[in-house]
N, C-alpha and C positions, 0 to 999 in steps of 0.2 A: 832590352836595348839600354844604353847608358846613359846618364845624366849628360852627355855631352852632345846626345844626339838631337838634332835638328826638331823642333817642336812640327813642322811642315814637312813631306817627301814626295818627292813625283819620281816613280819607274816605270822608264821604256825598256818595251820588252821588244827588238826593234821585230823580232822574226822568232817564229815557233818551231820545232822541230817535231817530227814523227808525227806530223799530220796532214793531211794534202790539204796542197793551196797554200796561199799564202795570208799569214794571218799575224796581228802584232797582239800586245796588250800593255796598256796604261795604267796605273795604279796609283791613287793619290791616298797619298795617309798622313795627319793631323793628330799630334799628338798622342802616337800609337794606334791611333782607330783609322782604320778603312773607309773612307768615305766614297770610294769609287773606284770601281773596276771596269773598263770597255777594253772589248774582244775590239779590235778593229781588224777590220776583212778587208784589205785594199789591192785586190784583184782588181781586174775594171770591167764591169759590169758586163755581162754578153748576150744580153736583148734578145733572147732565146724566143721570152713570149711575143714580141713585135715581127721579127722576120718570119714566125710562123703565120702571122694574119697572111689572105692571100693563095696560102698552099691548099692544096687537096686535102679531104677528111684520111686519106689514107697514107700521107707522111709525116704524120707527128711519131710515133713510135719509133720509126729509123731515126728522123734528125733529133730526136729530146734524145735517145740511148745514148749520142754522143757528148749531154752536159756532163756524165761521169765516167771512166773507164774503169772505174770499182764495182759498181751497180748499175750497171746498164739495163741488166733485166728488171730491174723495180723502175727506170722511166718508161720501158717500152711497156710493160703491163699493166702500169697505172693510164698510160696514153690511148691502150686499147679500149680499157674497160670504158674509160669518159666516154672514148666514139661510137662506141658498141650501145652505151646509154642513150647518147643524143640519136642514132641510130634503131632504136628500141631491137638491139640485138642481144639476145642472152647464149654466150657459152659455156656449154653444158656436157658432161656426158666425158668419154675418154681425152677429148680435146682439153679440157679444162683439167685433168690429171696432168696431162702433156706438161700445162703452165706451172701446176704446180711443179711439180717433180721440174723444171727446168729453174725453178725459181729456187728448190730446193739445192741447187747446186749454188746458186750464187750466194745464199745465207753461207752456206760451208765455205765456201773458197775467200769470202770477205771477211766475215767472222773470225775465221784462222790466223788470215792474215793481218789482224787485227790485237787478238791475244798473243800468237808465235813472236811476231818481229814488229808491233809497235809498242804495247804494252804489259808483257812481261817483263822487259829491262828494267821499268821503272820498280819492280818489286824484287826482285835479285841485287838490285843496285849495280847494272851495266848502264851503259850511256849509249848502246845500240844492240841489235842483235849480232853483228860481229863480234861484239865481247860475250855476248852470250851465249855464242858457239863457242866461245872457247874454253866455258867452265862448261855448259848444258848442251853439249852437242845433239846428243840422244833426241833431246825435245824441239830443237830447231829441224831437224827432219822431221820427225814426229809432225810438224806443223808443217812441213813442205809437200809431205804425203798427201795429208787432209787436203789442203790445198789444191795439191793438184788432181786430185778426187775431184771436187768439185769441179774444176775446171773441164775434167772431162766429163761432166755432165750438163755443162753449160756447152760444150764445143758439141757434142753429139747431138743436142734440140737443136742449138741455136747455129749452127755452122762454122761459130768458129768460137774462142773462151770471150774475146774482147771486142763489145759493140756487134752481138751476134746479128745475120743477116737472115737468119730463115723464120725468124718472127715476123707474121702479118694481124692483119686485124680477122677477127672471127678465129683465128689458130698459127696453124704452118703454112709455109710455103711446101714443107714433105712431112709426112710422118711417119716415124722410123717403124721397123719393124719386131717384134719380138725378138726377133735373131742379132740383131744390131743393140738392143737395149741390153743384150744377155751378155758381154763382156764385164757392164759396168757392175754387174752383182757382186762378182771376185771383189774387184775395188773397192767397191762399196760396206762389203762384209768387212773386209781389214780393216777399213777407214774407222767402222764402228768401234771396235776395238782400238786405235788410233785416239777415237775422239771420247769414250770412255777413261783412257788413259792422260788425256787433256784434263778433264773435269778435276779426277784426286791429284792432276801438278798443282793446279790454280788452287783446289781446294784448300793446299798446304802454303798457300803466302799469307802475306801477315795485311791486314787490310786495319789502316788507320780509322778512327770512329767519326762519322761523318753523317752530314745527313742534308739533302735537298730540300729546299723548302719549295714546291710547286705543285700545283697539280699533275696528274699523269694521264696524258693522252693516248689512247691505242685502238684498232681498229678490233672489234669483235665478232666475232663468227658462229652459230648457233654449233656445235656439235666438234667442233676442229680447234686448232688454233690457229689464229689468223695469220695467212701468209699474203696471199693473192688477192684477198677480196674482206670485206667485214664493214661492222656501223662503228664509226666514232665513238667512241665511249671512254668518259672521264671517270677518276678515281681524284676529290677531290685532294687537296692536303688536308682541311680542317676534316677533324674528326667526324665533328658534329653536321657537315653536311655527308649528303647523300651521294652515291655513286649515279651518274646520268648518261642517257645517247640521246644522240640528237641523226636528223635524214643527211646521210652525205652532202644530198643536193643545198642544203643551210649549213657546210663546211663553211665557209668564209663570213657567215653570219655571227657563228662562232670564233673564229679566227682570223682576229683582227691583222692585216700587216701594216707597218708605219717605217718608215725611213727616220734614218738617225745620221749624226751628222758624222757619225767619226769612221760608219763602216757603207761598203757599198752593196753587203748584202742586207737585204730588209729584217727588220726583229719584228715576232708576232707576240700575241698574248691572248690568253684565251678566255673568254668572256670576260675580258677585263685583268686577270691573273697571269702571275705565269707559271708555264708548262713544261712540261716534258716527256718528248716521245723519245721511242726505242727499247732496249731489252727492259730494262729497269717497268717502263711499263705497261709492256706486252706481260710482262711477270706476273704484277699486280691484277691486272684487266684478265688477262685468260689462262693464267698458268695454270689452271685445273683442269683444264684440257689438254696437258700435253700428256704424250702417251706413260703409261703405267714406268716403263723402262725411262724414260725421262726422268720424271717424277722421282722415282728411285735415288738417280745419279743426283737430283737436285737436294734429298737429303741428305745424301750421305754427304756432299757440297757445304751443309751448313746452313743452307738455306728455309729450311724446313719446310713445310705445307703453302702451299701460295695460297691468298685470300679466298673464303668463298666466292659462289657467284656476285655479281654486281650488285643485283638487286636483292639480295637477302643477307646484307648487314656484312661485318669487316672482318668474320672468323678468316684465320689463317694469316701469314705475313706475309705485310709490306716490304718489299725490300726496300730504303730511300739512301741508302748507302753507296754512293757514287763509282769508288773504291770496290766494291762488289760486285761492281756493273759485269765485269772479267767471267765473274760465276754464273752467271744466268748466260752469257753470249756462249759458255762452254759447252752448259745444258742445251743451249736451241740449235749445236753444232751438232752435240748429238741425236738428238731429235730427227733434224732435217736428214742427216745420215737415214736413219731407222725410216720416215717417213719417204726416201728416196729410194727407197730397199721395198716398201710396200707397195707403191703404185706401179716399180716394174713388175712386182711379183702379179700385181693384179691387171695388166695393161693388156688389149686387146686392140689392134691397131683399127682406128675407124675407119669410114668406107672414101669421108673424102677427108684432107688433111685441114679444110677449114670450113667456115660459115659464113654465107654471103653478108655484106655488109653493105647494103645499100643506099648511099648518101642521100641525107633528109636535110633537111631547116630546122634546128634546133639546139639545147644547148644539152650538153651532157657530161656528168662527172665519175670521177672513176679515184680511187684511192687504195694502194697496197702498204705491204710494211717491211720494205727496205730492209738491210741489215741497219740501218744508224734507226728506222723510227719512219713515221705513219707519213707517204707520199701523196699527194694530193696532186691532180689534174681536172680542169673546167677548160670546155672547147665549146663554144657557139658555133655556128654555121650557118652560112646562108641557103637558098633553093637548088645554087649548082653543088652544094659541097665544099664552097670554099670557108677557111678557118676565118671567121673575123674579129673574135675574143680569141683569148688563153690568159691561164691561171695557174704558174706551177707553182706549186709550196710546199718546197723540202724539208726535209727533218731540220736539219741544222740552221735553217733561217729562224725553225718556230725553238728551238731549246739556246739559242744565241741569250738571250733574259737569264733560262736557269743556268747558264753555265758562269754568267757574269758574277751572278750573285753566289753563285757555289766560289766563285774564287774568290771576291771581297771574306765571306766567312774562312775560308780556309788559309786565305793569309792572315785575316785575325787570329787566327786559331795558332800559326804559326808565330804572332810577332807574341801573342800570351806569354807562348812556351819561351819566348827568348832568342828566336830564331829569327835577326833580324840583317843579315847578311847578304850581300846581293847573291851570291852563289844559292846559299839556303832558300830565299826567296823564289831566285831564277828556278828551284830544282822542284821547289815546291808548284809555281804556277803552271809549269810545264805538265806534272803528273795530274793536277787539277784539272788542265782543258782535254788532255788525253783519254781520264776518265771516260769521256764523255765521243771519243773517237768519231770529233767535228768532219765531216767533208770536206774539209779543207786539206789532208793525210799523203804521207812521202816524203818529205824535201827533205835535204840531205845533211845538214851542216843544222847543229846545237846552235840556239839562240842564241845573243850576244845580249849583255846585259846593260843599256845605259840610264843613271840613278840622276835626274835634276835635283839639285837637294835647294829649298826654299827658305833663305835663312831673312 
């Protein structure tokens, strides 16, 4: 920046692009240093938890599926498992492949749609994925394939790809038959190939040097990698501390929420810190569980061996590389492929298509792992079944902290290098919150960039 430039700056960023929802960001910088960065979220709040008090233990799953149209099957699974707790119901056996394998289509078709057409452009240097069709055509189908793979794995459990309706609590409302799941093998076989050919595009962009300062929150699973179900478990940032879990049911004991004034969605922090869920740290937490073929595609990615187990110290790498995020969401697409290719292969259709669920007094919690990161649900109940708590806490409310503070450092990072231009700035904070591919994802029209300057 030049000696002429303002010792004070305030940038509004009034509106974000290629990410749903709607969402601004603030920047104040003082004498070239970053003193503050707020994401502001100014949707208007939609009392999701309040209008469910009242309702029956058996319609949170349909109405929570409709907070997102991206991931509808991570609210309704997460809302099952809570009621199935409070309910002391456990499901087990082919029913709970069903979840998986139906969960495994929504990783693929979110995921996809995530790398294909929101951020990829930002590493080609397009400004959408229409210009991106018109150098990388090949890889924009490539990504609409995938996609729509998933989708028809989501449309065949759940009845239809968006806000599916044959999800109940304890299982299905039908479950499908061998004959009916054996289409989607063909699909599914291409897709792999598809999504192996994803992995070495992403493998070959060029990813700036970056790094998160948080801890990493992920749900962990004894023997699998956590999709559907798992125990909270932290990877801290300090070295020097120790990898921990804690009982789901002491989720919010751990994770604090608190209202802020500039956004209307809540920031968390975790035991005090802040965190960060989704691939980055499902990577860390369980990526030695993902299958051998995973594994494989994730070195040859660049990535190299993911950490040991949790509790027996730090061999293997961390990824905290924001920028990279792209390379681990490519590996869990193929994964989920491979993983959605084995439960049809091993699927026996059970005798009934759910498990009775019969409404108690009590509180119960339930927590899966999203494409964006670890979803958390708490429902209380009274004697008839009626909901008189809820407690949802999405990904993007708890990483709202790391993504703030990943962009205070990376536009430091940028005003270092000299790059103090609203454009450079605008291009830079945009690829910064995208990283992290906020729930807020879609909207249509490039930010617009306005600079208060503080003389």
């Amino acid at each position: 920046m030049s000696d002429s430039t303002p010792r004070s700056q305030e940038l509004r960023i009034p509106s974000l692009a290629r990410v749903e929802g709607e969402t601004a960001l603030h920047l104040r910088i003082h004498d070239g240093t970053v003193i503050e960065a707020r994401l502001k979220i100014y949707e208007p709040p939609r009392f999701f938890e309040a209008f469910l008090r009242g309702r029956a233990h058996t319609e949170p799953p349909d109405l929570t599926s409709r907070i997102c149209g991206i991931c509808p099957v991570a609210y309704q699974m997460s809302a099952c498992r809570a009621i199935e707790d409070a309910c002391g119901v456990v499901v087990d056996g082919q029913l709970a492949a069903l979840r998986r394998l139906l969960y495994c289509g929504e990783w693929i078709e979110s995921q996809t749609l995530h790398i294909h057409m929101l951020h990829a452009p930002d590493f080609l240097g397009e400004d959408d994925v229409i210009g991106l069709s018109r150098l990388h055509l090949e890889h924009v189908r490539r990504g609409l394939r995938l996609k729509q793979a998933g989708n028809a794995v989501v449309e065949l459990l759940g009845g239809r790809a968006i806000h599916p309706v044959n999800v109940r609590l304890g299982g299905f409302h039908r479950a499908p038959t061998r004959a009916e799941l054996r289409p989607l093998e063909e699909r599914l076989r291409t897709a792999l190939d598809d999504a192996w050919d994803t992995v070495r595009w992403v493998a070959g962009f060029e990813f700036p040097d970056a790094e998160c300062d948080a801890d990493l929150l992920a749900l962990a699973e004894t023997g699998t990698y956590a999709i559907e179900s798992g125990v909270p478990t932290v990877l801290p940032y300090s070295a020097t501390s120790p990898p921990y879990s804690f009982p789901l049911r002491d989720f919010t004991d751990h994770v604090a929420e608190e209202q802020v004034a500039h956004s209307t969605a809540l920031h968390s922090r975790l035991d005090g810190r802040r965190h960060l869920t989704g691939s980055l740290a499902r990577w860390a937490v369980s990526g030695r569980l993902l299958s051998p073929l995973a594994l494989q595609a994730a070195r040859e990615a660049g990535l190299g061996d993911p950490p040991s187990h949790a509790g027996a110290g730090r061999g293997g790498e961390v990824c905290r590389n924001p920028y990279r995020s792209i390379l681990v969401r490519a590996v869990e697409v193929l994964y989920a492929v491979e993983e959605a290719l084995r439960i049809i292969a091993e699927y026996e259709r059970p005798a009934r298509p759910y498990a009775g669920v019969p409404a108690r007094a009590g509180t119960g919690h339930g927590a899966t792992e999203a494409p964006r990161g670890l979803l958390y649900h708490r429902y209380t109940f009274d004697g008839g079944g009626r909901v008189t708590d809820a407690c949802i806490v999405p990904p993007t409310a708890q990483n709202q902290g790391a993504i703030e503070e990943d962009l205070r450092r990376l536009v430091q990072a940028g005003l270092d290098r000299g790059e103090g231009s609203e454009a450079e700035l605008t291009r830079l904070c945009e690829r910064a919150v995208r990283n992290h591919d906020p729930c807020i994802s879609c909207s249509a029209h490039f930010l617009e960039l306005d600079i208060e300057r503080i003389h």
